[in-house]
C-alpha positions as CSV (number, residue, x, y, z in Angstrom):
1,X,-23.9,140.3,-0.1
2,X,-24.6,138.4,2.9
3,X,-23.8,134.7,2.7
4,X,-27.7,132.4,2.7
5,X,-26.1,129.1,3.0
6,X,-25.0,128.7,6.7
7,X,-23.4,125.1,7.8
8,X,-23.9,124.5,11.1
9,X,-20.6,122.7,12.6
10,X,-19.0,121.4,15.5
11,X,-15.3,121.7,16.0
12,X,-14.1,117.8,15.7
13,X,-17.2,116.9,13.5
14,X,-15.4,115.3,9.7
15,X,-18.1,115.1,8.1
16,X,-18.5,119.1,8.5
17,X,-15.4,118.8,6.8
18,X,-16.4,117.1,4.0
19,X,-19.7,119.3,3.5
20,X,-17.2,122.0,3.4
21,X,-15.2,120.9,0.9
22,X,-17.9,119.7,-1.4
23,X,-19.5,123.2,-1.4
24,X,-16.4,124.7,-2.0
25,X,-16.0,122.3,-5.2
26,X,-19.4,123.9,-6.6
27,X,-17.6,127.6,-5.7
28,X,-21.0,128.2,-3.0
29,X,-20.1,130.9,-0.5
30,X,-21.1,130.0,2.7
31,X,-20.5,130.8,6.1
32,X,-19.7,128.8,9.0
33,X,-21.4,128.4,12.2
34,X,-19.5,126.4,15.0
35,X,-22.5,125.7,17.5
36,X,-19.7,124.9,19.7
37,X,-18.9,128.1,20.7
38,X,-22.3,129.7,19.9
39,X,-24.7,128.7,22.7
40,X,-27.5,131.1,20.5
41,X,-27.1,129.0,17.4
42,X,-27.0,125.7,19.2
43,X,-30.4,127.0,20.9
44,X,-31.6,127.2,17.7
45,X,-31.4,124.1,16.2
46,X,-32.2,122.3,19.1
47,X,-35.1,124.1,19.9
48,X,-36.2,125.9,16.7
49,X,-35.4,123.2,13.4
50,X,-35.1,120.2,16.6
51,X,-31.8,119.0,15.1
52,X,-29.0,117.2,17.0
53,X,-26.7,116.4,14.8
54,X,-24.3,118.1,12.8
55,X,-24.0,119.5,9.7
56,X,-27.2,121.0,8.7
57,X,-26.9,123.0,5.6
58,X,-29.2,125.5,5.8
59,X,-30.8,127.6,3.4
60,X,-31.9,131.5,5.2
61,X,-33.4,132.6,2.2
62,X,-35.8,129.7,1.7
63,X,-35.5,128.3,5.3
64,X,-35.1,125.4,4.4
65,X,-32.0,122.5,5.4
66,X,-30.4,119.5,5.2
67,X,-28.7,117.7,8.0
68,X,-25.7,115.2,7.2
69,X,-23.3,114.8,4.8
70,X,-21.8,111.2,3.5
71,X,-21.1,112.4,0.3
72,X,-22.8,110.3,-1.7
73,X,-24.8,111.1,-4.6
74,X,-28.1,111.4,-2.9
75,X,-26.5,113.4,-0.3
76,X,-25.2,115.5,-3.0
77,X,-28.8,115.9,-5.0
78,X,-30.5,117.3,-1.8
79,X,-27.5,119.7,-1.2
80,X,-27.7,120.9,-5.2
81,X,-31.9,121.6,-4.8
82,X,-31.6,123.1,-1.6
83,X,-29.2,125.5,-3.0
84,X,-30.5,126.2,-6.5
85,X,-32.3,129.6,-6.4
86,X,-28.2,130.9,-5.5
């Protein structure tokens, strides 16, 4: 099955990182996108969501996202509704 949580990343970016690592601790497959080296990807979350920053946690199924990750607990809360239905 095709992965619906996608986490848009830059290369350096920690806090990426940290998203990563938390969704791995709640065993939520999920698949990378490093906007760094995909200009079509970066297009759309400039352009499409109008994002800049990075990581958005995005939800294809729903369409729906989250940008940043500091992990605390309200950080956290919106990451466990947006990926609920899972």
């Amino acid at each position: 099955m095709m992965s619906t949580i996608l986490v848009y990343s830059t290369t350096d970016c920690v806090n990426c990182k940290r998203l990563e690592h938390y969704l791995d601790s709640k065993g939520i497959d999920y698949k990378i996108v490093n906007i760094d080296d995909d200009p079509v990807e970066r297009s759309f979350l400039l352009n499409d969501l109008k994002v800049r920053s990075v990581p958005v946690l995005y939800n294809s199924n729903t369409r729906n996202y989250t940008i940043g990750y500091d992990g605390s607990k309200v950080t956290q809360d919106k990451i466990d509704n947006l990926i609920i239905d899972l």
